[in-house]
N, C-alpha and C positions, 0 to 999 in steps of 0.2 A: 736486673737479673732477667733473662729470658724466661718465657713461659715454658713450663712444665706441665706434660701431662702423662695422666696415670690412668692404666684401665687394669680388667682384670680378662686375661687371657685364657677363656672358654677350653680354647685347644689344649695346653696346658691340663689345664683341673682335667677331661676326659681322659688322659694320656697317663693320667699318677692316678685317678683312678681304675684305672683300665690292667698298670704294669703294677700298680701298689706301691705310686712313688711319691715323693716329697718335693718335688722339683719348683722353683717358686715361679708363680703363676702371675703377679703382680706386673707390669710394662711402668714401666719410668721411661720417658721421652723427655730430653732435654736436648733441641738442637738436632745431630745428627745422630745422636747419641740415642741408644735405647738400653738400659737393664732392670735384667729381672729382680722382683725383690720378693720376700716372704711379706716385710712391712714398710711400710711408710709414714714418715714421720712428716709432716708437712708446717714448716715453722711459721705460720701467720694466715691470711687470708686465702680462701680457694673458693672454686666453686662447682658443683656438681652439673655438668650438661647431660642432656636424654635429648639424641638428633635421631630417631629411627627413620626420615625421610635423605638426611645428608652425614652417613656413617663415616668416621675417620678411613683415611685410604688403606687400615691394615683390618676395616670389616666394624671396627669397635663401633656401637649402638647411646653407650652410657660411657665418661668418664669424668674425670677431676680433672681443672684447669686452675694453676697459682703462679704466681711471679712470686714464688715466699720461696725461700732455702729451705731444701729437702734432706731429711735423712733414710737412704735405703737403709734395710734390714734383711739380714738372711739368716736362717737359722744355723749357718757352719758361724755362729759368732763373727761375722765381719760388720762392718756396718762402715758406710759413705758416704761424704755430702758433694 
């Protein structure tokens, strides 16, 4: 399984606090693939990185990295692996 990684998108949280919104803030990156999720369900091993000198190319500081099957979660009830 390709690595997966999950941050939490700052821009996001400012924007639903700002508009009074719920919008999920969560980043799932799998490949070229990116979606957003309320939660994440991470089925086995991961690990937490903190790179504040070499930030992911979309700005990210702090994220999760797993080769485990993921399940998103959104709170409109859908949920994806």
């Amino acid at each position: 399984m390709p690595k997966t990684i999950i941050h939490v998108n700052q821009h996001v949280i400012r924007k639903n606090t700002k508009e009074n919104q719920r919008e999920p803030t969560l980043s799932v990156k799998q490949g070229r693939s990116n979606t957003y999720a309320h939660e994440v369900v991470i089925d086995g091993p991961s690990r937490v990185v903190y790179s504040p000198d070499k930030p992911l190319s979309c700005g990210a500081r702090v994220w999760i990295e797993t080769e485990s099957a993921v399940t998103i979660i959104n709170h409109n009830n859908t949920t994806e692996n």
